[in-house]
N, C-alpha and C positions, 0 to 999 in steps of 0.2 A: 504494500500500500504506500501510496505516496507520501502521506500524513507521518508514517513513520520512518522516510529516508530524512526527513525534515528534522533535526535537533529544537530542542527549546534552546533559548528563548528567540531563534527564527522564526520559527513557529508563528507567535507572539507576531514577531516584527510584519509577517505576509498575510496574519490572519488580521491587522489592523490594516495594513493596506488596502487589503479587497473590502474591508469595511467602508473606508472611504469612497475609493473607487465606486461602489456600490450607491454612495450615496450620490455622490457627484454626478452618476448617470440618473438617478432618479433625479435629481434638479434640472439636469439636462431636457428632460423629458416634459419638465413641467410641471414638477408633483410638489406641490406645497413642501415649507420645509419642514414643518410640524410634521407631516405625515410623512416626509421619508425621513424622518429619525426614527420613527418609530416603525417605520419598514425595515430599515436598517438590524434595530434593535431584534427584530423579529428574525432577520439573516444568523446574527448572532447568538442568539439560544439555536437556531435550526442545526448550526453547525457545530450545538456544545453537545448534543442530541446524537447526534451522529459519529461524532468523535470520540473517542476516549481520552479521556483528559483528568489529570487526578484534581481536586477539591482547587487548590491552589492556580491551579491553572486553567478553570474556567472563572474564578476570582478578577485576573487580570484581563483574558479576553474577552469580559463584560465590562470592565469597569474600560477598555481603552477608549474607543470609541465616544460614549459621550464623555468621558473626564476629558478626552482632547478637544471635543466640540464644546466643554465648557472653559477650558483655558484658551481656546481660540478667541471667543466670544470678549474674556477679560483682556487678551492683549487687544484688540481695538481698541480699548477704551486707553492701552499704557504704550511701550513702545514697540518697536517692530519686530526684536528679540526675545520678547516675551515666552516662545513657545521654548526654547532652550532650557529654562531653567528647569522645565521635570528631566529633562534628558540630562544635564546636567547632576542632577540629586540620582539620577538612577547610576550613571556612572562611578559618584562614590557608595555608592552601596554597593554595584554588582560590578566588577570594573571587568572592563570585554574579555583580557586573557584568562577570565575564571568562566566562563558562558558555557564551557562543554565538559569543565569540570567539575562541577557541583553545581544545584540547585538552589534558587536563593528561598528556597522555599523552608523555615524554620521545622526544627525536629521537634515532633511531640513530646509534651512533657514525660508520658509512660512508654516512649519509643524501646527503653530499655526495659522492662519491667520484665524482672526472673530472670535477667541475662546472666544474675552473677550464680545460679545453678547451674547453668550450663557451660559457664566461664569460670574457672577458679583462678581469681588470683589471690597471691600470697598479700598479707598487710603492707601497708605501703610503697605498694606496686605506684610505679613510674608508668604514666597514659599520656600521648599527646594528640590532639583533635587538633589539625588539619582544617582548617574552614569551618572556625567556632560561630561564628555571626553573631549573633545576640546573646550562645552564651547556654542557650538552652541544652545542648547536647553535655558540655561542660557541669550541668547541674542533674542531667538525666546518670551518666556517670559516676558523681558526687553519690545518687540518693544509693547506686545498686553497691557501690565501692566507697563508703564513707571513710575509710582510713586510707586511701591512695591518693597518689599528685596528680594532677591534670594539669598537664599546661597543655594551652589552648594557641594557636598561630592563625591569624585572619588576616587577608588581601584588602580589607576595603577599610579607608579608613574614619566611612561614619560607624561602621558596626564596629571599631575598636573604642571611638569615644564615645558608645552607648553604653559597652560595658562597663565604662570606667566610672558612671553616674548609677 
């Protein structure tokens, strides 16, 4: 299937594309613009429907679409650069050369839960997590291993100054 020659968050990037595309023909055509958002909107669930896509990543390809036709909407009113800044903000959070290598999608709080039956380690076992983010995988490890060290190493550096508040 084609859907999954595709990596995230490409994905993401051609399934907001064709969103726009999508609308820009429906204005084309002469369709109110109220109503091809909300045709639009209607493309978007059709293809979360069809797709497999876990919790997180049907999160972002509903929210892209209108959050960008509402930050559109605000930069008219400020300057021409306007639309940069979420691309900007996503850059330090997900920075490009980590896009095929983890997910920025946060680990469950009970992602580990029983690991440490099936994992024995010895007390104050020495753990390093690799693309900590906010931190939570770091405390999933904590609950199952309370007597071991975790140090934690992260690429991006709003999720280092989140942890550190």
């Amino acid at each position: 299937m084609l859907f999954k020659a595709i990596t995230w968050p490409a994905l993401s990037f051609f399934s907001w594309i064709s969103d726009w595309l999508f609308f820009v023909l429906l204005i084309y055509l002469e369709i109110e613009s109220s109503l091809a958002f909300f045709l639009v909107l209607f493309f978007i669930f059709s293809k979360i429907v069809l797709i497999d896509f876990s919790k997180w990543q049907k999160v972002f390809l509903i929210l892209g679409f209108p959050l960008s036709s509402f930050l559109l909407q605000i930069n008219q009113a400020s300057s021409s650069v306007g639309w940069l800044m979420p691309l900007f903000i996503l850059l330090l959070v997900y920075p490009p050369h980590s896009w095929r290598d983890a997910p920025i999608f946060p680990t469950p709080s009970n992602a580990l839960n029983g690991l440490n039956f099936i994992l024995d380690l010895k007390n104050n076992s020495k753990i390093l997590d690799f693309g900590s983010g906010t931190g939570n995988g770091i405390r999933a490890i904590l609950k199952e291993w309370p007597n071991s060290y975790v140090f934690g190493v992260e690429n991006s550096i709003l999720f280092y100054l989140f942890t550190k508040f």
